[in-house]
Wavefront OBJ file of the C-alpha trace (Angstrom):
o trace
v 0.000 0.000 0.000
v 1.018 3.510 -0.782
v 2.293 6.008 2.172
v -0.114 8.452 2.458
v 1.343 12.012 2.140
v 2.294 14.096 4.874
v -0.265 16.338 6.406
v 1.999 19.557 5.187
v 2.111 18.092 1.562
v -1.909 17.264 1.457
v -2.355 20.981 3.157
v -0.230 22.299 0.142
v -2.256 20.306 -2.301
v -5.491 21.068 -1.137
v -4.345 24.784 -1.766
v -3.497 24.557 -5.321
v -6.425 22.320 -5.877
v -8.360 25.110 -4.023
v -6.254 28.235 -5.924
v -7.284 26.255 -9.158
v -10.530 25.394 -8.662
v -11.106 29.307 -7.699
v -9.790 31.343 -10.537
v -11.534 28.682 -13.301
v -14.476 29.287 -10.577
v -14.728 33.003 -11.032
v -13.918 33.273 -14.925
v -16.796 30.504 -15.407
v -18.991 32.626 -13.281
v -18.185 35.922 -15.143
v -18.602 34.670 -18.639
v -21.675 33.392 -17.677
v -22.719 36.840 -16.282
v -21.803 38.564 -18.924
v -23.724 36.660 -21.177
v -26.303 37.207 -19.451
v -26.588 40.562 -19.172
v -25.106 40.613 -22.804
v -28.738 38.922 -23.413
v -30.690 41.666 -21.484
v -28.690 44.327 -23.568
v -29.551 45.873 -27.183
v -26.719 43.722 -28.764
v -27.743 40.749 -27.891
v -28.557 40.220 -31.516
v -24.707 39.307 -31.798
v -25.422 36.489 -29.790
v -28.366 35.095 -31.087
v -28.012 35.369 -34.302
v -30.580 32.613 -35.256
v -30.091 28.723 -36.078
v -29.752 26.719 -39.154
v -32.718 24.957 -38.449
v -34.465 28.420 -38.383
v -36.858 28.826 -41.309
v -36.146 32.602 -41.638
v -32.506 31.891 -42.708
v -31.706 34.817 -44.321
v -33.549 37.547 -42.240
v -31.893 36.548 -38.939
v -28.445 37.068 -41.204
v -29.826 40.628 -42.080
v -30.478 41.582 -38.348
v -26.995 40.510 -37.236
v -25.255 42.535 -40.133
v -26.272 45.915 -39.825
v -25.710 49.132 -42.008
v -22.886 47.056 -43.952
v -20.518 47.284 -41.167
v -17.966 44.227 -41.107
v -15.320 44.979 -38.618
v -17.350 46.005 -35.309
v -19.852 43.326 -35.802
v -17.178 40.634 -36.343
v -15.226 42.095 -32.810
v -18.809 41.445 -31.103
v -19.119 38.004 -32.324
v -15.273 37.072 -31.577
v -16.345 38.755 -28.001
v -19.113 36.939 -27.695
v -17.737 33.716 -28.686
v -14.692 34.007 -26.107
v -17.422 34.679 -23.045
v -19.604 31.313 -24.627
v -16.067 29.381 -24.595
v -15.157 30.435 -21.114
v -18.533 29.905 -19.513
v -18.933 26.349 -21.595
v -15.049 25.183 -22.023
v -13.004 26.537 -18.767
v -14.381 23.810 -16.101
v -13.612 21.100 -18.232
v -9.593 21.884 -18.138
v -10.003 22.091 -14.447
v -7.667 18.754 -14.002
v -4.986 20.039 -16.267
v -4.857 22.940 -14.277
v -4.562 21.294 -10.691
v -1.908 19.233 -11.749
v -0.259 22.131 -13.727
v -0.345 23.873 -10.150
v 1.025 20.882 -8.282
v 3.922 20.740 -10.463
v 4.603 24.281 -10.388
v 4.120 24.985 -6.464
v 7.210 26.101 -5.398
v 7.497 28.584 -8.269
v 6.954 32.500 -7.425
v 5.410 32.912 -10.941
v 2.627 30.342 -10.431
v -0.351 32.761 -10.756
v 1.190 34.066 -13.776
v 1.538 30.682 -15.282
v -1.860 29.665 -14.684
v -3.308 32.732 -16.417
v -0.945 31.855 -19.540
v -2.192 27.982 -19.948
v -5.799 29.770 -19.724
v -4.892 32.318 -22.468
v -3.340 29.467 -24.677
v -6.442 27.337 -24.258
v -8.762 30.568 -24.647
v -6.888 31.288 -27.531
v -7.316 28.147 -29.689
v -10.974 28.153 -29.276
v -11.483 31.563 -30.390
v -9.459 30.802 -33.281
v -12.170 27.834 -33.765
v -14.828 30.289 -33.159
v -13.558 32.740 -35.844
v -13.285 29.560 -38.573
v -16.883 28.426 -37.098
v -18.002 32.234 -37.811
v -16.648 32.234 -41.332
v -18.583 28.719 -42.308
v -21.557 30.111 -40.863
v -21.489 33.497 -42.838
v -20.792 30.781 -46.072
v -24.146 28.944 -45.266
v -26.048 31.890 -44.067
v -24.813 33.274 -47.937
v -25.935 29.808 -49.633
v -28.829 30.129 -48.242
v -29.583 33.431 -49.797
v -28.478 32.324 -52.906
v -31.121 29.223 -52.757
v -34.846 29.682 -52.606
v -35.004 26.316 -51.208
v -32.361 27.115 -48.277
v -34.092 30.183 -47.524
v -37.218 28.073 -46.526
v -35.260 25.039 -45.424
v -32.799 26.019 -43.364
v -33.745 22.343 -40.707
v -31.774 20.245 -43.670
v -28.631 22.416 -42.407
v -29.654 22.159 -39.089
v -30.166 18.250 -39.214
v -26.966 17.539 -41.219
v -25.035 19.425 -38.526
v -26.439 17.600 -35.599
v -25.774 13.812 -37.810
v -22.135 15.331 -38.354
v -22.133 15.683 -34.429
v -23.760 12.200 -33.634
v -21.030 10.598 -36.717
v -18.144 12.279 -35.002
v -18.755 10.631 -32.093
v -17.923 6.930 -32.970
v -14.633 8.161 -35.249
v -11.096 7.526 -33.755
v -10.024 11.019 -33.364
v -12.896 11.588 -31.168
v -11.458 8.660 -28.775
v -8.080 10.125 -29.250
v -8.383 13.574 -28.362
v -11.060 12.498 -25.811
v -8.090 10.349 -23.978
v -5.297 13.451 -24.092
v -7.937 15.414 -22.379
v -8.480 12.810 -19.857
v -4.972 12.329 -19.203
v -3.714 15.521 -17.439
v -0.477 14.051 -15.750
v 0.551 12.766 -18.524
v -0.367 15.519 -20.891
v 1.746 18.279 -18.991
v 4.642 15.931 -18.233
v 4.594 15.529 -21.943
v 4.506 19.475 -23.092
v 5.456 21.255 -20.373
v 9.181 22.501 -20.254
v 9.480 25.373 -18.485
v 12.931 26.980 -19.541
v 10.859 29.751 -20.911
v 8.216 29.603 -18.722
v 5.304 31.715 -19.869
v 5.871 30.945 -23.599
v 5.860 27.140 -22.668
v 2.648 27.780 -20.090
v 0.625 29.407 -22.934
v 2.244 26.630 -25.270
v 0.296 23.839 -23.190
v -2.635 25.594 -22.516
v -2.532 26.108 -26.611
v -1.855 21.802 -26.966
v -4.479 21.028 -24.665
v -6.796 23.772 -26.453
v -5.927 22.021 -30.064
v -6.779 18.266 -28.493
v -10.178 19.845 -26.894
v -11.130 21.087 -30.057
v -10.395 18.045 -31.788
v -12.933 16.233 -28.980
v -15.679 18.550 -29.076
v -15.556 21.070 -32.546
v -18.505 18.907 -33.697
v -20.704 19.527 -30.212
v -20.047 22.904 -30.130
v -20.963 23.557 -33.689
v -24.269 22.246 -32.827
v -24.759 25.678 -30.954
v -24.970 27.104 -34.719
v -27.867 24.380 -35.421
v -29.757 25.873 -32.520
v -28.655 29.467 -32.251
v -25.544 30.503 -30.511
v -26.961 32.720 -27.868
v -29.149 30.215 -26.425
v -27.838 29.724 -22.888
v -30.474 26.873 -22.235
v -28.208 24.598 -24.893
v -25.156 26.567 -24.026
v -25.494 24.803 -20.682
v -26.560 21.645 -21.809
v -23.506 21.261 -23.950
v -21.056 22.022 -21.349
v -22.751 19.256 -19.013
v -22.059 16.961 -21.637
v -18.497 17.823 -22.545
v -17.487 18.281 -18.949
v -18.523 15.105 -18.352
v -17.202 13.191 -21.483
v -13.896 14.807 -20.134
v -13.872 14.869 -16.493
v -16.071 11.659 -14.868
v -14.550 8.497 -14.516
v -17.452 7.103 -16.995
v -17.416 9.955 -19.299
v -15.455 8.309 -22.270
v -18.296 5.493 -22.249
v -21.018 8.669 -23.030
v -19.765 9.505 -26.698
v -21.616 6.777 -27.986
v -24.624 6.639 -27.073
v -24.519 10.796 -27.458
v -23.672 10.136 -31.096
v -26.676 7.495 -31.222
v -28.790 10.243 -29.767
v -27.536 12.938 -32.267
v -28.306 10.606 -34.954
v -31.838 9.446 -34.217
v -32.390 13.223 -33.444
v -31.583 14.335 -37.054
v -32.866 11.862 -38.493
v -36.328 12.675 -36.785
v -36.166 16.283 -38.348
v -35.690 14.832 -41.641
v -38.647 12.662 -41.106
v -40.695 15.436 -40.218
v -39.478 17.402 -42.604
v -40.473 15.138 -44.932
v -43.874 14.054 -44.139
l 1 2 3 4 5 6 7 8 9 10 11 12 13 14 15 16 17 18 19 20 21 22 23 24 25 26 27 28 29 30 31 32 33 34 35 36 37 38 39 40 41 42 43 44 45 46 47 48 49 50 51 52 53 54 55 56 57 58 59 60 61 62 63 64 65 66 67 68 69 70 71 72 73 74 75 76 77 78 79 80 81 82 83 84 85 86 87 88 89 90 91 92 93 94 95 96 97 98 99 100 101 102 103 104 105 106 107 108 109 110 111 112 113 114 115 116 117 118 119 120 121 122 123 124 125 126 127 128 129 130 131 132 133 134 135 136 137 138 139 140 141 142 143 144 145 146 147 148 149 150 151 152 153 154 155 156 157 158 159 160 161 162 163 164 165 166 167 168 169 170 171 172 173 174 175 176 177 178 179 180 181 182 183 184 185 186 187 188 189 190 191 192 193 194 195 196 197 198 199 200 201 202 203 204 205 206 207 208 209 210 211 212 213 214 215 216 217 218 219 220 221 222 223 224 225 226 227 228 229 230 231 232 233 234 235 236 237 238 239 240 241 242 243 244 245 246 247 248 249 250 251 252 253 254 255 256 257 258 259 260 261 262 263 264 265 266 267 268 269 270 271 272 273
């Protein structure tokens, strides 16, 4: 049997666990705020800017765009898209981040480390987000181009969610999935530390590239639906927190997909009838 740690040593841990667990604590809590009173605020049409499976495709593209003006509604949606990564994405990286803080407890710069593994994994996503943005301007601009589209838009919204469900039986799903799982060995693996900050932001950017490659096809299921909707918004993150984080959670992904399947495949039926 294993000797149990020395009180001093399970004191220490309990801190970092407890350091950890509070600043993903209050950045979860703020994005969520934020979106919420984002929602309560006259620009909360940069949020919800309408689903695929919406029949008034092209309208809902209209009310997002307004007076021609690229540049400041694009910065709203790359805001906006940073607060719904934050609020959905940040508890999920919770392990990596206690055991980045173990490993890094007798270092003065810890706090500042921390923050830079955030920013790395903050900063793939919203690179994500600004790709998921672009395809989503492309199919809000098919759709204008096709009278059928226009009144149509469920076939996108049903071929996203069976891309979802599909994703979840392939082999990158499963391999991705297990990095994320596997936070001791995942920072033992990236994290170097000569050049500390770089190499902090450089993991948080790794683990952010392998947590895409688990959940891009969830999260662009919050297109299907409308981003802005904080009912799904919260949904989704129960799921991915828990495909990631609970000792069962790798054994949900397939019976999710199942789900995701039977659920587009219901649209088209109805869709059809």
């Amino acid at each position: 049997m294993a000797a149990a740690a020395p009180p001093g040593v399970r004191g220490r841990n309990a801190g970092y666990r407890g350091a950890a667990f509070g600043l993903l604590g209050a950045l979860t809590l703020a994005a969520w705020l934020a979106l919420l009173l984002w929602q309560q605020s006259p620009y909360a049409r940069f949020l919800e800017h309408g689903g695929w499976s919406d029949a008034g495709l092209v309208a809902s593209l209209c009310r997002a765009l307004p007076g021609g003006d690229l540049l400041v509604p694009a910065a709203l949606y790359a805001g906006g898209w940073v607060l719904m990564t934050a609020a959905m994405m940040l508890p999920t990286v919770f392990p990596l981040l206690e055991m980045f803080g173990r490993l890094t407890r007798d270092r003065s710069d810890r706090g500042r480390l921390l923050a830079a593994v955030v920013a790395g994994y903050l900063g793939v996503w919203t690179l994500f987000g600004l790709a998921a943005h672009a395809l989503d301007w492309g199919l809000h601009n098919a759709a204008a181009a096709s009278a059928w589209l226009t009144f149509n838009g469920w076939a996108l919204g049903a071929t996203a969610i069976a891309i979802a469900g599909a994703f979840q039986f392939s082999a990158l799903k499963y391999r991705c999935l297990d990095k994320c799982r596997s936070p001791l060995s995942f920072v033992t693996e990236h994290w170097r530390g000569y050049h500390p900050l770089r190499h902090a932001f450089l993991l948080g950017a790794h683990h952010g590239v392998f947590c895409v490659g688990c959940c891009w096809a969830l999260m662009l299921l919050m297109f299907a639906v409308g981003t802005g909707n904080l009912g799904w918004m919260l949904a989704l993150a129960a799921v991915m927190a828990a495909e990631k984080t609970l000792r069962w959670g790798r054994h949900l992904a397939k019976p999710l997909g199942a789900a995701l399947i039977a659920w587009a495949g219901a649209i088209l039926l109805a869709n059809a009838i």
